[in-house]
C-alpha positions in Angstrom: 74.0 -25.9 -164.0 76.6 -27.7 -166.1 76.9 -28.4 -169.8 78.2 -26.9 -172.7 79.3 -23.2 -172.4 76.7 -20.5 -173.1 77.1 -16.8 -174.2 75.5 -14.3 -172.8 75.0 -10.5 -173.8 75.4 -8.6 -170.5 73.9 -4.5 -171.1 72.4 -1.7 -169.2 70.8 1.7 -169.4 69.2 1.5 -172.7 66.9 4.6 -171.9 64.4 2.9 -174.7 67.0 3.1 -177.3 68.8 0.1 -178.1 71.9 0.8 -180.1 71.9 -1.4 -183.2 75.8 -2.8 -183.3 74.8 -4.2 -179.2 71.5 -5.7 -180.6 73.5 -7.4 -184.0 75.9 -9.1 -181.0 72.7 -10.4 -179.4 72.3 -12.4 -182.1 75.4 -14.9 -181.2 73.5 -15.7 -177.7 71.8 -17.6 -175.8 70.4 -15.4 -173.4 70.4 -11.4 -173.0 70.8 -10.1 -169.9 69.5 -6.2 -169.4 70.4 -4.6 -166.0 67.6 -1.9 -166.2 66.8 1.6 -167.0 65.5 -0.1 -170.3 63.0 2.6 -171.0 60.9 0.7 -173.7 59.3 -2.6 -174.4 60.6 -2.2 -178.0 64.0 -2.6 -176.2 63.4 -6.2 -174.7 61.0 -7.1 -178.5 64.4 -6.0 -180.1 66.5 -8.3 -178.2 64.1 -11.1 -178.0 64.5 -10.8 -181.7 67.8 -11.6 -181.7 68.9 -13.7 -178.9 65.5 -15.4 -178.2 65.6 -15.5 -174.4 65.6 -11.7 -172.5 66.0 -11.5 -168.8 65.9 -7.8 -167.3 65.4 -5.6 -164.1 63.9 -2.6 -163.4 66.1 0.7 -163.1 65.3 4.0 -161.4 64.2 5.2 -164.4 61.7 2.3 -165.1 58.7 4.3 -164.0 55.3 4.6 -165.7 55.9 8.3 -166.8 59.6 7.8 -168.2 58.3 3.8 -170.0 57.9 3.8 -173.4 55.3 0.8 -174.0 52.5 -1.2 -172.0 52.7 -0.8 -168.4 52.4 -4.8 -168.3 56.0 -4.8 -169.6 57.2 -2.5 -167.0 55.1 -4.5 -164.2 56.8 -7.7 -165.2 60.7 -6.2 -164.3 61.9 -7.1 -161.3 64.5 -5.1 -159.1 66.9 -8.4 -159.3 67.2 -11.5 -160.3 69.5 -14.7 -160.2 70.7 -16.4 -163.6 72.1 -19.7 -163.1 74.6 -20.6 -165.6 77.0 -23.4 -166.2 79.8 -22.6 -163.6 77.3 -20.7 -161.2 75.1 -17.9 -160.6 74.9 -14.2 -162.4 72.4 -12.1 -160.0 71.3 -8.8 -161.7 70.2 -5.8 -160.2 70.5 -2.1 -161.2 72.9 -0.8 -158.3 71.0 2.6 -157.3 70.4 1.5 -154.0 73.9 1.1 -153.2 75.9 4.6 -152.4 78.5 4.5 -155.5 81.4 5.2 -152.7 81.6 2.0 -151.8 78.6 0.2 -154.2 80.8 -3.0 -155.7 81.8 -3.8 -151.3 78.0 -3.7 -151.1 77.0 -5.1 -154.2 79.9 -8.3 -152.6 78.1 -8.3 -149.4 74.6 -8.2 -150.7 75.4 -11.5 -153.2 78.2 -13.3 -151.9 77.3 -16.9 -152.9 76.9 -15.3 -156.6 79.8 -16.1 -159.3 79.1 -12.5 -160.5 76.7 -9.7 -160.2 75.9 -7.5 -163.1 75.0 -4.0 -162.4 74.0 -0.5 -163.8 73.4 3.0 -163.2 76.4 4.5 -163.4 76.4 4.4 -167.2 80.5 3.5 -166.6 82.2 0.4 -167.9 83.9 -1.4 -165.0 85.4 -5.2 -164.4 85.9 -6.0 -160.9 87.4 -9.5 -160.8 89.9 -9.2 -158.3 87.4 -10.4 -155.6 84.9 -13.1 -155.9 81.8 -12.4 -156.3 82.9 -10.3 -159.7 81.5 -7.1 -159.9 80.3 -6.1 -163.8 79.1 -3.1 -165.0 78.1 -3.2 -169.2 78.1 0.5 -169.3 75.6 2.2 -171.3 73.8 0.3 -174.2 72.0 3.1 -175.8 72.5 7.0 -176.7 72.5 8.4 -173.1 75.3 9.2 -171.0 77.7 6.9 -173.2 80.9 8.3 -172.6 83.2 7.1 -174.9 80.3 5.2 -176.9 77.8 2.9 -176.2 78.9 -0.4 -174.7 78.4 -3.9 -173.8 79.7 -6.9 -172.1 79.7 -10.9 -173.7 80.1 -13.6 -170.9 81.1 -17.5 -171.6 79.7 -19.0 -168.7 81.4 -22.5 -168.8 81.4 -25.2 -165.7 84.7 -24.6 -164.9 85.4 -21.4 -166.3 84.1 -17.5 -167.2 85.2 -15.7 -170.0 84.4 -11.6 -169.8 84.8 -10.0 -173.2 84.6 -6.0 -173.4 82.4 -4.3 -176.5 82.6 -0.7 -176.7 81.6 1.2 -180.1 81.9 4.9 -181.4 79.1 6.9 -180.7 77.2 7.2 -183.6 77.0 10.8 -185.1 74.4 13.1 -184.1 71.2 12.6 -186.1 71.7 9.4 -186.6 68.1 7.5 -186.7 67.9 4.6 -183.9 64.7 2.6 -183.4 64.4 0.9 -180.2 
């Protein structure tokens, strides 16, 4: 796919909350791009919202008893995806399957003719450009598990070039209201 460059909002592990500062950079987007354990349909109506277009897997934690919203929603995840973009291909899965010893060799080996694989799970922030394909990890997008606070990532996919920018915000205080 050539053309102009596009911007895409890479996240993960929402847990069906969707923090508000992630969903506000949506809005400068073409295209979200959620790498599951999304946890609510209000999470993907929330970024459809903003950056009209919402691609997303299904996590380990996508299962009927843990999703918040119509089961048709949950259904319609699948465990991975490819994205073409200008420059090449993002593929998208959540990671679980992969042992986390040696998960971005694996995640390499199972997508080597991607330009990048985006990942979750691990609820940890991580680049891995050293190698091609790149390995990205958004961190976590939501309340749980966020470490040092919720994060995201924003790609330029260009024909001839990527541009990786990192987001990472404060965690908000406790009892602070979040809608999906």
């Amino acid at each position: 796919m050539n053309g102009p460059a596009v911007r895409v909002l890479l996240l993960a592990d929402t847990h069906g909350v969707l923090d508000p500062r992630i969903a506000e950079l949506a809005q400068d987007c073409a295209l979200a791009v959620h790498a599951g354990d999304v946890g609510a349909s209000a999470v993907l109506e929330a970024l459809a919202a903003a950056a009209g277009r919402v691609l997303a897997v299904r996590g380990n934690n996508d299962v009927p008893g843990k999703w918040l919203g119509p089961a048709a929603d949950l259904l319609a995840l699948p465990e991975c995806i490819e994205v073409p973009l200008p420059g090449g291909t993002l593929v998208v899965e959540h990671g679980h399957r992969h042992s986390a010893s040696r998960r971005h060799l694996r995640l390499r080996a199972a997508h080597p003719g991607a330009r990048a694989v985006l990942y979750g799970h691990s609820h940890r922030l991580a680049q891995d450009c050293a190698t091609a394909p790149w390995i990205l990890n958004p961190g976590a997008a939501g309340r749980a598990r966020t470490g040092d606070g919720p994060s995201c990532l924003l790609l330029e996919a260009g024909a001839h070039a990527w541009r990786i920018s990192v987001w990472q915000f404060p965690a908000l205080p406790r009892g602070t209201r979040v809608r999906a």
